[in-house]
KELOKOL-207701 format. One record per atom (N, C-alpha, C, CB): residue in one letter; atom name; y, x, z. Coordinates in nm, 4 decimals, padded with zeros to 6 digits. Each point is the difference from the previous one (the first is absolute). Glycine has a CB too. Layout:
<sites>
+------+------+----------+----------+----------+
: resn : name :    north :     east :       up :
+------+------+----------+----------+----------+
:    a :   CA :        Y :        X :        Z :
...
+------+------+----------+----------+----------+
</sites>
This chain:
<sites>
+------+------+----------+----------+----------+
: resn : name :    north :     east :       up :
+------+------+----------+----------+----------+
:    x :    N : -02.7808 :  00.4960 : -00.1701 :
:    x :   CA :  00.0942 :  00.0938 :  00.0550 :
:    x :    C :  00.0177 : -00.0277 :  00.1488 :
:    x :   CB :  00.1165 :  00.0198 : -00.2229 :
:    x :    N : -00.1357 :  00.0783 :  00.3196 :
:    x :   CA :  00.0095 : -00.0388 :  00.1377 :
:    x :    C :  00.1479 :  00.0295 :  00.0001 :
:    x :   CB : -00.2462 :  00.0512 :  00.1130 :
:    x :    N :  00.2198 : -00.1375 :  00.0458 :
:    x :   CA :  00.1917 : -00.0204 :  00.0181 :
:    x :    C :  00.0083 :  00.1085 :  00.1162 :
:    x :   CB :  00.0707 : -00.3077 : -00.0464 :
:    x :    N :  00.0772 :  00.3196 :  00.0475 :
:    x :   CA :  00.0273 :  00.2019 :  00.0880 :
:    x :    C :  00.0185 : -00.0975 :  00.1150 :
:    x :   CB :  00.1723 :  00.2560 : -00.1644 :
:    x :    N : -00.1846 : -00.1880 :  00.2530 :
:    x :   CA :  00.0446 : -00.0311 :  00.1627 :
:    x :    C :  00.1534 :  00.0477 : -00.0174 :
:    x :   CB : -00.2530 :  00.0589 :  00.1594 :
:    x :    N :  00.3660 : -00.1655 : -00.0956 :
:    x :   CA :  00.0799 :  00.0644 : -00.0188 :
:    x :    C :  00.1213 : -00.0174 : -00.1165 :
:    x :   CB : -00.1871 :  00.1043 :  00.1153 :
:    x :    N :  00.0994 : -00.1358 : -00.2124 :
:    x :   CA :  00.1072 : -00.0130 : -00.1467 :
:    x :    C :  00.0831 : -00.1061 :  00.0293 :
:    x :   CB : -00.1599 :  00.0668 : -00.1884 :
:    x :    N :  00.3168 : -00.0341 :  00.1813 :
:    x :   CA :  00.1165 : -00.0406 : -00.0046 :
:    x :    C :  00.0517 : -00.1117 : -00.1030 :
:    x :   CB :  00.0079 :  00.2174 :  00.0925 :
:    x :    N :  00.0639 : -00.2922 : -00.1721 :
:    x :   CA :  00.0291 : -00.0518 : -00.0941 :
:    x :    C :  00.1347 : -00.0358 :  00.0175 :
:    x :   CB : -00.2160 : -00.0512 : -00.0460 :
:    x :    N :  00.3120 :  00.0420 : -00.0339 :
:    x :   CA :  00.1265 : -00.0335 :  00.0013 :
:    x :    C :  00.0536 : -00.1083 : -00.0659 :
:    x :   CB :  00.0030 :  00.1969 :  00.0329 :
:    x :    N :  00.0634 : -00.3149 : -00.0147 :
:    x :   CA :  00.0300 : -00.0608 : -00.0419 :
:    x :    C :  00.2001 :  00.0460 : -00.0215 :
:    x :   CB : -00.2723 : -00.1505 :  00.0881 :
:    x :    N :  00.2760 :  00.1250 : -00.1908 :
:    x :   CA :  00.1788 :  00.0304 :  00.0003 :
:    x :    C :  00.0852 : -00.0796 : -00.0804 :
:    x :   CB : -00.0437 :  00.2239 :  00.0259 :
:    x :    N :  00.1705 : -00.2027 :  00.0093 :
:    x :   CA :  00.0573 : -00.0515 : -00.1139 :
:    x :    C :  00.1770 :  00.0978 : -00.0183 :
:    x :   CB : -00.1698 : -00.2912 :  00.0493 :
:    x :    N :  00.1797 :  00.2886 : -00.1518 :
:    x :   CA :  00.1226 :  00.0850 : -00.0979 :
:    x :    C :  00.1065 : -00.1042 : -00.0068 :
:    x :   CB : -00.1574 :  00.1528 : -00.1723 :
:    x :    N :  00.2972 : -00.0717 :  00.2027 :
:    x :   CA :  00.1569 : -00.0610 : -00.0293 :
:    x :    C :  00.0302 :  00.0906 : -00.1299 :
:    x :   CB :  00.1043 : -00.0606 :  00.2772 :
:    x :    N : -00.1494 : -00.0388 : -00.4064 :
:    x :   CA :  00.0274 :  00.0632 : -00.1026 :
:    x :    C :  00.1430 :  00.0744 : -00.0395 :
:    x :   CB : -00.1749 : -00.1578 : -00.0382 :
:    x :    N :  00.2369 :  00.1683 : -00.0220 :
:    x :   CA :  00.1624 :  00.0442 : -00.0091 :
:    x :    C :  00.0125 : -00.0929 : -00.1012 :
:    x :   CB :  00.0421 :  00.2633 :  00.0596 :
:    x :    N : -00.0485 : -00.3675 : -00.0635 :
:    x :   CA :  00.0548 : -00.1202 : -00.0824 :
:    x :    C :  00.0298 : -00.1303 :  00.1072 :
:    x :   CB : -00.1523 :  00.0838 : -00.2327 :
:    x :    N :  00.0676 : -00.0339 :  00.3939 :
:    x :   CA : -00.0430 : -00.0982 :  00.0726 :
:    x :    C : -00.0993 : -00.0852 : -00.0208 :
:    x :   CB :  00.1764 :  00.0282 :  00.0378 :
:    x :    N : -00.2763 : -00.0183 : -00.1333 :
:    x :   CA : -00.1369 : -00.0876 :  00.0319 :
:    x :    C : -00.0697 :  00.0842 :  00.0558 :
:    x :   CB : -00.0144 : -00.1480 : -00.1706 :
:    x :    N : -00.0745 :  00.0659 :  00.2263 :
:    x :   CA : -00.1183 :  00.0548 :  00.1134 :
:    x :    C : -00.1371 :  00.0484 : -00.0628 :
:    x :   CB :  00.0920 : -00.1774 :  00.1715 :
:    x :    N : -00.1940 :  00.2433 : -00.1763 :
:    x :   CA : -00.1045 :  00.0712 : -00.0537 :
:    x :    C : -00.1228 :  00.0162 :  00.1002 :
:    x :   CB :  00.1766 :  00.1150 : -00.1438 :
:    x :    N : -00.2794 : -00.2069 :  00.1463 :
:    x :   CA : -00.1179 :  00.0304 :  00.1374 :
:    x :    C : -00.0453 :  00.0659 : -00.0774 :
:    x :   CB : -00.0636 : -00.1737 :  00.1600 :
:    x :    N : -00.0714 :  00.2593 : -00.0721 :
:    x :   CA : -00.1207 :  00.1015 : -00.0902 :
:    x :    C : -00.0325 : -00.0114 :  00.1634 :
:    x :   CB :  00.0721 :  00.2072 : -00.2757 :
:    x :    N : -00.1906 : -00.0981 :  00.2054 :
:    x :   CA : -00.0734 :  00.0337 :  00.1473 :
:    x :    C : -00.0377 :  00.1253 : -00.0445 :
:    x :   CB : -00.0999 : -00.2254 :  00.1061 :
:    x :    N :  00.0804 :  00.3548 :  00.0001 :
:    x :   CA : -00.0307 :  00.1276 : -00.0055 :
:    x :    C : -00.0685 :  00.0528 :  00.1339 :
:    x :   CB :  00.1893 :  00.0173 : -00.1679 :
:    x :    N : -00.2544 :  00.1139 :  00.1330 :
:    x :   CA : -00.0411 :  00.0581 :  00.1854 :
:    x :    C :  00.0790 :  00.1215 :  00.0088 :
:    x :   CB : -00.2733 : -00.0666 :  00.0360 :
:    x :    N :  00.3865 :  00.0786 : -00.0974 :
:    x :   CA :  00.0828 :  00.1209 :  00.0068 :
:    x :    C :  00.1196 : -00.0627 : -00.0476 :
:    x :   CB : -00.1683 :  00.1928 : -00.0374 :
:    x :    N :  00.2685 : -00.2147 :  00.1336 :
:    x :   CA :  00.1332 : -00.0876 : -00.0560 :
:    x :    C :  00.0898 :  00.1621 : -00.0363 :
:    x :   CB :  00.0086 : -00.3005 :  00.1957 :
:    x :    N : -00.0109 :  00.3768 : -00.1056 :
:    x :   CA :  00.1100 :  00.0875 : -00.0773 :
:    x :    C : -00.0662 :  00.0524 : -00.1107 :
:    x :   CB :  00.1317 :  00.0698 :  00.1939 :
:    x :    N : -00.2305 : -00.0563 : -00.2802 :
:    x :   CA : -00.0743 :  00.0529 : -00.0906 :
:    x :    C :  00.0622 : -00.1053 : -00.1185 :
:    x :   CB : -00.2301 :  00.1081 :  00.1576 :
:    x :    N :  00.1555 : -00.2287 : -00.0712 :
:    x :   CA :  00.0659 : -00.1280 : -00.1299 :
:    x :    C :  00.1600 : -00.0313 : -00.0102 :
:    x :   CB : -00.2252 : -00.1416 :  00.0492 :
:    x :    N :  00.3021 :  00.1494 :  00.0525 :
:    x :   CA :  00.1612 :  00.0046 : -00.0257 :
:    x :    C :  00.0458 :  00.0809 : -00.0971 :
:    x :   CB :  00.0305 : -00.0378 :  00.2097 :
:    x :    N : -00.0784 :  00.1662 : -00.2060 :
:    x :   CA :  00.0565 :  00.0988 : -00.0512 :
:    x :    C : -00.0347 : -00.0173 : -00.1439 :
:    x :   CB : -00.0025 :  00.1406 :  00.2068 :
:    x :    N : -00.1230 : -00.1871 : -00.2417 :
:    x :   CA : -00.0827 : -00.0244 : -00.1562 :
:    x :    C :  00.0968 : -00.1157 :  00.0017 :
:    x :   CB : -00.3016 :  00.0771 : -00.0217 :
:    x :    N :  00.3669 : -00.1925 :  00.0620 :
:    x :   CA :  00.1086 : -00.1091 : -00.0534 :
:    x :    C :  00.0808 :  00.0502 : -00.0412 :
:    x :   CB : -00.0209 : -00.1384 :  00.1161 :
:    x :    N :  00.1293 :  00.2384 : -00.0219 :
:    x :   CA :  00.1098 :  00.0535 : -00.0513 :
:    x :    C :  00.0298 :  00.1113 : -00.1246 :
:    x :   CB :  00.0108 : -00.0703 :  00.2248 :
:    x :    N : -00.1733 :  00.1447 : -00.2485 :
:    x :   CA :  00.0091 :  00.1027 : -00.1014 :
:    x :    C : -00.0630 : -00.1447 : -00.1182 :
:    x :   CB : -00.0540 :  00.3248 :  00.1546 :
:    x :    N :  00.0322 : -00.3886 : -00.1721 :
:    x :   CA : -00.0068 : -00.1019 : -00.1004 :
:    x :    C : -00.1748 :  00.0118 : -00.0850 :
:    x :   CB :  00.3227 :  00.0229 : -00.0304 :
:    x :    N : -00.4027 :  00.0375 :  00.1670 :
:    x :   CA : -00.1370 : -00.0183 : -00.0963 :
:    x :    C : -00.0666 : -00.0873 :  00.1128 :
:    x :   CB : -00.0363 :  00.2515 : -00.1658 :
:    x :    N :  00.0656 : -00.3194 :  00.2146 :
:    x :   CA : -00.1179 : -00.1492 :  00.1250 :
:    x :    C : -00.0097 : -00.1011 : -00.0966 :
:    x :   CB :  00.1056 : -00.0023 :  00.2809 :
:    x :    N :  00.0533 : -00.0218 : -00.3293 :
:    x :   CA : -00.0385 : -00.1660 : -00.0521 :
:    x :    C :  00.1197 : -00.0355 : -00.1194 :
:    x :   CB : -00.1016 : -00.1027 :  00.2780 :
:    x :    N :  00.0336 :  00.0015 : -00.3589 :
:    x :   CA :  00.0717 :  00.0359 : -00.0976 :
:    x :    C :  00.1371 : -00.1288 :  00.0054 :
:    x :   CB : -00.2426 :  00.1386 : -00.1461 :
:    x :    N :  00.2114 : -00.2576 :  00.2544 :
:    x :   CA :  00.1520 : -00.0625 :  00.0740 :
:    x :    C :  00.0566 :  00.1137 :  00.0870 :
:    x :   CB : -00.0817 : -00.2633 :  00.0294 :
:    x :    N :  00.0513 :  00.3864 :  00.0654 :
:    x :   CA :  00.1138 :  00.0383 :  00.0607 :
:    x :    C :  00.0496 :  00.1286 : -00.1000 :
:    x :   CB : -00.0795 : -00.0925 :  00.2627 :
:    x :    N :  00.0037 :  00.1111 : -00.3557 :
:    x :   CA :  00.1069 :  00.1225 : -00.0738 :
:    x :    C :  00.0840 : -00.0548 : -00.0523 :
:    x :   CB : -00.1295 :  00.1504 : -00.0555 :
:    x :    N :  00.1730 : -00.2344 : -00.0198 :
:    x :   CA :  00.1352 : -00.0058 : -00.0132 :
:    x :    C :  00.1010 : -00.0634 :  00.1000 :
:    x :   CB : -00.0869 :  00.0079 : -00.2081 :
:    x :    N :  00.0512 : -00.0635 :  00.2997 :
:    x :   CA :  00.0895 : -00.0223 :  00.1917 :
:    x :    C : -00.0126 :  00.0725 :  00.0192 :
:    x :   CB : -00.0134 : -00.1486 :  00.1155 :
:    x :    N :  00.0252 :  00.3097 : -00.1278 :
:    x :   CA :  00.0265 :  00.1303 :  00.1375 :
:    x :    C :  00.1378 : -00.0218 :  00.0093 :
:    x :   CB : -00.1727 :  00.2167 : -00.0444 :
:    x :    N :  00.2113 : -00.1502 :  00.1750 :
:    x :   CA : -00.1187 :  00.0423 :  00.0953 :
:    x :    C : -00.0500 : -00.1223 :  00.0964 :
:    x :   CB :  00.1012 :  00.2514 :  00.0024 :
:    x :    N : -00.2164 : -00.2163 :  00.0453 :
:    x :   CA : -00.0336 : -00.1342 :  00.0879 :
:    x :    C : -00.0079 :  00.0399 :  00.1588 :
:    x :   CB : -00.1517 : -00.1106 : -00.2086 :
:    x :    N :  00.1698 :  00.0212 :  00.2805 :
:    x :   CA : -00.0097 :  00.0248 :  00.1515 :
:    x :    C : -00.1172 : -00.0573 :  00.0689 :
:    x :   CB :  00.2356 :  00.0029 :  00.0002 :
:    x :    N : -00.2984 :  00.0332 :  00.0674 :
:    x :   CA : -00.1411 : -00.0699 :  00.0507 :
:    x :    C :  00.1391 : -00.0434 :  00.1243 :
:    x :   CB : -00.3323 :  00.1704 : -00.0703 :
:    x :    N :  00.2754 : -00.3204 :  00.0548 :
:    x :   CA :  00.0522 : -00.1463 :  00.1397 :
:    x :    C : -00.1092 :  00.0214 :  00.1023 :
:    x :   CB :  00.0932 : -00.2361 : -00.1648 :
:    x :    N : -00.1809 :  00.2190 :  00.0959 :
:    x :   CA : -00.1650 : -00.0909 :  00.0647 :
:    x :    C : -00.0690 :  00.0572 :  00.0333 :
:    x :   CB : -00.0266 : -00.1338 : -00.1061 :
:    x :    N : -00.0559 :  00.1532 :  00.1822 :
:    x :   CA : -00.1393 :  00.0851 :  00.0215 :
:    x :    C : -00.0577 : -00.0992 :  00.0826 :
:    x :   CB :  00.0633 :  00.2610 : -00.0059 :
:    x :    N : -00.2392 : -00.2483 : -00.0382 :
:    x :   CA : -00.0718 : -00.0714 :  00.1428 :
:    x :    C : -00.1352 :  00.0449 : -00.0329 :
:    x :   CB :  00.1438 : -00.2361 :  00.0567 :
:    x :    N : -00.2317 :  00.3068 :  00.0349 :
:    x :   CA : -00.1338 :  00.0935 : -00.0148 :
:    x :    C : -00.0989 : -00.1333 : -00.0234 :
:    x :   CB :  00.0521 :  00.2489 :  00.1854 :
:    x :    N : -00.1634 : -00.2328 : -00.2456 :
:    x :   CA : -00.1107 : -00.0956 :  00.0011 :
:    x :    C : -00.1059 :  00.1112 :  00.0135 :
:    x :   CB :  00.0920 : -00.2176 : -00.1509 :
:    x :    N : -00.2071 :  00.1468 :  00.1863 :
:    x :   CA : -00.1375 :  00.0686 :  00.0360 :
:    x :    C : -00.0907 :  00.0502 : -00.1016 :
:    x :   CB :  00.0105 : -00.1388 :  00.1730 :
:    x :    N :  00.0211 :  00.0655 : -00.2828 :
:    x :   CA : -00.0693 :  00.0488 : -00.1219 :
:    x :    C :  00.0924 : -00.0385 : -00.1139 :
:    x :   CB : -00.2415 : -00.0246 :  00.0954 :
:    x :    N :  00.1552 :  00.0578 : -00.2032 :
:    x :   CA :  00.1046 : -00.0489 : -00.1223 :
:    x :    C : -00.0385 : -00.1314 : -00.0444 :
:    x :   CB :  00.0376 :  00.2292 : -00.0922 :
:    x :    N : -00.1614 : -00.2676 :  00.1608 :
:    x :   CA :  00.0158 : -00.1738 : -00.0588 :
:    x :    C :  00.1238 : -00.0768 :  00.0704 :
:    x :   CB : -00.2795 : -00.0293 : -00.0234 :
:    x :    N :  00.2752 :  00.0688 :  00.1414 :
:    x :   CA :  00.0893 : -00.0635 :  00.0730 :
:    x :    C :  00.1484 :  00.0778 : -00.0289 :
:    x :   CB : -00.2004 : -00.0776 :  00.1813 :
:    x :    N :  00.1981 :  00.1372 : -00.2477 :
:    x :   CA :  00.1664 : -00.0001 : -00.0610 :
:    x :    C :  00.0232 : -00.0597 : -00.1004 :
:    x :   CB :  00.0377 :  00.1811 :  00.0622 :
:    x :    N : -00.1577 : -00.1950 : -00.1389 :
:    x :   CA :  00.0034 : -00.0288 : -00.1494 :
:    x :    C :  00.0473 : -00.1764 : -00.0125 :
:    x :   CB : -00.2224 :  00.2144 : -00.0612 :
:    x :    N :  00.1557 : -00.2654 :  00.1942 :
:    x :   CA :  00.0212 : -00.1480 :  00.0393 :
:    x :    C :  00.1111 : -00.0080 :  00.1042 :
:    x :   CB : -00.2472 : -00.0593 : -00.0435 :
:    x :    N :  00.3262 :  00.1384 :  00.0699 :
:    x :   CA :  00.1401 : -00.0296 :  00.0754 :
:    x :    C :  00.1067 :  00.0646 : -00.1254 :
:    x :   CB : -00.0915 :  00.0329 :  00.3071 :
:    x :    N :  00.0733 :  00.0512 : -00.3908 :
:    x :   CA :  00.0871 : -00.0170 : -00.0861 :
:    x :    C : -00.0306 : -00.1176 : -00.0886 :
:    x :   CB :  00.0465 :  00.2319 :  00.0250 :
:    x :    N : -00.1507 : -00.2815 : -00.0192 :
:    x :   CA :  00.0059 : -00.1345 : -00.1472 :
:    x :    C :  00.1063 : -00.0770 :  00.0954 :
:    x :   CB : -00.3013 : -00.0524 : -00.1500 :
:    x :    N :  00.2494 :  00.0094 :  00.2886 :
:    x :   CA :  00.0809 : -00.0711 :  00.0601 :
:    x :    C :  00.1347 :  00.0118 :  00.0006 :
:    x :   CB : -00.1660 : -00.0116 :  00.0946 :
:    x :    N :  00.2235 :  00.1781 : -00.0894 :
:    x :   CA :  00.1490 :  00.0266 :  00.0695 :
:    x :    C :  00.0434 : -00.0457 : -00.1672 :
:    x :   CB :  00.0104 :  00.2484 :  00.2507 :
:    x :    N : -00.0592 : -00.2251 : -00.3648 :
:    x :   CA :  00.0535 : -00.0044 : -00.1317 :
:    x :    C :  00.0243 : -00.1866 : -00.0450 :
:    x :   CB : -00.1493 :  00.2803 : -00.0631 :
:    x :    N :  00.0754 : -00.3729 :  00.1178 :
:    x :   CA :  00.0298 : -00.1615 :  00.0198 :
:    x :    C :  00.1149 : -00.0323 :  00.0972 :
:    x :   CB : -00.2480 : -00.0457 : -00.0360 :
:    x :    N :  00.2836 :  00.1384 :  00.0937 :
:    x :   CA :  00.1350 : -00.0362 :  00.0696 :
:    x :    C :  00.1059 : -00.0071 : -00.0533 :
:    x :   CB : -00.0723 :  00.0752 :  00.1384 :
:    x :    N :  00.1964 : -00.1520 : -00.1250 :
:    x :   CA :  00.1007 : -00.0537 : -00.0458 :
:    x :    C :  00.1001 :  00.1453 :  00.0600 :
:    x :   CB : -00.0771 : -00.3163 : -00.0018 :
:    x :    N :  00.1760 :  00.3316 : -00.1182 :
:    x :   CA :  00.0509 :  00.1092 :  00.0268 :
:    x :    C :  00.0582 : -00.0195 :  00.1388 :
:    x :   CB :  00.0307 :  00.0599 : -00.2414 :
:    x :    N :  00.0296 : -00.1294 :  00.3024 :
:    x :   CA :  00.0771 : -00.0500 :  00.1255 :
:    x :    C : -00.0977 :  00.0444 :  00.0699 :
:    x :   CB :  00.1415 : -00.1997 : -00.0449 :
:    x :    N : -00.2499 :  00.1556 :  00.0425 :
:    x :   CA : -00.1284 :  00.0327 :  00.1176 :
:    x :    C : -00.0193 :  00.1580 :  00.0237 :
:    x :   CB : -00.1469 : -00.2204 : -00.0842 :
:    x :    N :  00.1107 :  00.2524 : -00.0724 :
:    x :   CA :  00.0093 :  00.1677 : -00.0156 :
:    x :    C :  00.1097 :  00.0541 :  00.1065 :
:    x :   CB : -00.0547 : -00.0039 : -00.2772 :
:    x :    N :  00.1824 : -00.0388 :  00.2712 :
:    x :   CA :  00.1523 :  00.0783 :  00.0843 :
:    x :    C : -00.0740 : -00.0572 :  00.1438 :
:    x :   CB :  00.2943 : -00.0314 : -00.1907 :
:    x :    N : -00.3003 : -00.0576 :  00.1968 :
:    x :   CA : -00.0336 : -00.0193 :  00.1757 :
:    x :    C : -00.1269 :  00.1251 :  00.0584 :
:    x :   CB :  00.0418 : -00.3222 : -00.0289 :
:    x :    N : -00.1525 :  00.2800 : -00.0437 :
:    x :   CA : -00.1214 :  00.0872 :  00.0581 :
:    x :    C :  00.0774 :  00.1688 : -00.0080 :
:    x :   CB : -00.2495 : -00.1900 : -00.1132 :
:    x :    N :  00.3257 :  00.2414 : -00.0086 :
:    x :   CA :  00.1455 :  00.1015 :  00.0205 :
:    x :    C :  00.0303 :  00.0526 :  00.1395 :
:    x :   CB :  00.1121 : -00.1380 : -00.1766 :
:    x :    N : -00.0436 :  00.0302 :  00.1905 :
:    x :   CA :  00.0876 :  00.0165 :  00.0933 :
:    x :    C : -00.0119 : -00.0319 :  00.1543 :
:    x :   CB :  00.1003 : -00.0267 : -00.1999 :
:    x :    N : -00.2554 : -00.0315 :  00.2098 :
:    x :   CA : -00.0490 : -00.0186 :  00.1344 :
:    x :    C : -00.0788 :  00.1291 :  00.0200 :
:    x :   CB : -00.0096 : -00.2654 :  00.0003 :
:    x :    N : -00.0359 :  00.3313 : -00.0989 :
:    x :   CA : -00.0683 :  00.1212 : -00.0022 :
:    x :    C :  00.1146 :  00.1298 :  00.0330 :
:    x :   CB : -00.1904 : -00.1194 : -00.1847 :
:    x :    N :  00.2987 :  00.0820 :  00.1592 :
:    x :   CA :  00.0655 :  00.1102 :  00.0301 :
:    x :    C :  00.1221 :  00.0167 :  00.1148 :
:    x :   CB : -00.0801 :  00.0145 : -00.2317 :
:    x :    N :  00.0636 : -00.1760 :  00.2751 :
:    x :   CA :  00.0908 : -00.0612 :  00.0886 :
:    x :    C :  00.1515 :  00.0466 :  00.0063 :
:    x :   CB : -00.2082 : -00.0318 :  00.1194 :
:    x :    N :  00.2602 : -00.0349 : -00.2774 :
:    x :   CA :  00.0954 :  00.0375 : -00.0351 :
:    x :    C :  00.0626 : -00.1521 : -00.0409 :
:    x :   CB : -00.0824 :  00.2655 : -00.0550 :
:    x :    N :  00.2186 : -00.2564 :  00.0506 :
:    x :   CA :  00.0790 : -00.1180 : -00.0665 :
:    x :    C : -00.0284 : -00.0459 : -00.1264 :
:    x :   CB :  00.1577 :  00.0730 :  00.1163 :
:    x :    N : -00.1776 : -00.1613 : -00.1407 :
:    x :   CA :  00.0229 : -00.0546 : -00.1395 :
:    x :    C :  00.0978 :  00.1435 : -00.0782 :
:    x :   CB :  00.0039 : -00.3211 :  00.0915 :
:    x :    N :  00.1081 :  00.3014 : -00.0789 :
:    x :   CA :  00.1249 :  00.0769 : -00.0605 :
:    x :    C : -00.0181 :  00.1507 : -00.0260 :
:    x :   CB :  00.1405 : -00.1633 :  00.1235 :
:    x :    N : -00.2586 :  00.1930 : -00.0674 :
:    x :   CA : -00.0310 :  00.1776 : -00.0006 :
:    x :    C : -00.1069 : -00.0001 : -00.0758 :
:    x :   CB :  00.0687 :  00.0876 :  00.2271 :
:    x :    N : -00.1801 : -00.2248 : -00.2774 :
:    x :   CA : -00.0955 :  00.0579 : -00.0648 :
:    x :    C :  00.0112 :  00.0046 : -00.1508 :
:    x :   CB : -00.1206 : -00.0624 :  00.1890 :
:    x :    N :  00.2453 : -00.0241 : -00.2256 :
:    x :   CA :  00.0806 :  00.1131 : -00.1392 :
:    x :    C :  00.1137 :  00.0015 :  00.0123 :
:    x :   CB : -00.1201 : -00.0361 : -00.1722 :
:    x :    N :  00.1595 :  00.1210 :  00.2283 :
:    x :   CA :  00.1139 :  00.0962 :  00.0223 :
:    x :    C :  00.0835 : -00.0361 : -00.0690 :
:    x :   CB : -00.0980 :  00.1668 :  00.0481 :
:    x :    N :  00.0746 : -00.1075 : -00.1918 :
:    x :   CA :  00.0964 :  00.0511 : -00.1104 :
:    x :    C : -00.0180 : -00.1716 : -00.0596 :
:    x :   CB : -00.0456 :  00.3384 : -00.0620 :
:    x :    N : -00.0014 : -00.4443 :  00.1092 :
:    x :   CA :  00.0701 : -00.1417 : -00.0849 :
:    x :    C : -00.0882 : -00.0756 :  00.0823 :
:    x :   CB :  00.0704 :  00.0459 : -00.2788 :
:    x :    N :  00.0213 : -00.1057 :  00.3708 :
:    x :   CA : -00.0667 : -00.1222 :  00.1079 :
:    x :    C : -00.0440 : -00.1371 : -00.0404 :
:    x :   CB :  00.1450 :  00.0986 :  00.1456 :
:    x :    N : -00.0618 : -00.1119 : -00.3495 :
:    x :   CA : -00.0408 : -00.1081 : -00.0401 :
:    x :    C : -00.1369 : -00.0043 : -00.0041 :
:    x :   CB :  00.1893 : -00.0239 : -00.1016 :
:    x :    N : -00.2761 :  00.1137 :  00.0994 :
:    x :   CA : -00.1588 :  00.0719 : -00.0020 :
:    x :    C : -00.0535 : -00.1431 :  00.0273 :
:    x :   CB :  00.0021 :  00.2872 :  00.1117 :
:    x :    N :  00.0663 : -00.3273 :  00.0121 :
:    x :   CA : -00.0709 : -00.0869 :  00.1261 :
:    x :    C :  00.0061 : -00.1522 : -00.0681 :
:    x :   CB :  00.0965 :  00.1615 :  00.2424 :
:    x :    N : -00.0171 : -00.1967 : -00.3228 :
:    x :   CA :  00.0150 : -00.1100 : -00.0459 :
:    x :    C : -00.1221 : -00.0626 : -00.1257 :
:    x :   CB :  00.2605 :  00.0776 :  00.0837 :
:    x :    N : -00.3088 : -00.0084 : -00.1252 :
:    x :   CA : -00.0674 : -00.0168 : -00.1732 :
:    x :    C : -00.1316 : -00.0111 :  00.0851 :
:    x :   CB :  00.1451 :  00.1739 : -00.2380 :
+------+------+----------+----------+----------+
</sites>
């Protein structure tokens, strides 16, 4: 299979509505958000709707997403909120809103 000039890859990650976190990878994030929240992507975020995409970060192909999500998914949830919240250059206290204990576990 030749590779496209060009092809995009997404690395992401989901603020479940329970508050756990959810990586995947896609080349269409609003295509794949929207398949989380109607409950046919995955069978951990259908029952957490609705979910919020935190995360985004493009890779060059899909090997190389496929090997930064194994990576982003070995991270310690704490690590997960930092790479969060440096990505969105936001406070600790805003990247869960609705329960700041988030930050503690």
């Amino acid at each position: 299979m030749a590779k496209r000039n060009g092809e995009v890859w997404f690395v992401y990650m989901l603020r479940c509505a329970d508050g756990t976190l959810y990586t995947g990878i896609t080349k269409d994030l609003t295509r794949r958000c929207q398949q989380h929240n109607d409950g046919v992507a995955s069978r951990y975020t259908r029952s957490r709707r609705p979910v919020k995409l935190v995360y985004q970060e493009s890779q060059r192909s899909q090997s190389l997403a496929l090997k930064r999500e194994a990576a982003v998914k070995k991270l310690t949830r704490r690590q997960k909120l930092a790479l969060i919240r440096g990505a969105q250059g936001i406070s600790a206290w805003q990247t869960f809103d609705s329960n700041p204990s988030e930050l503690n576990t």
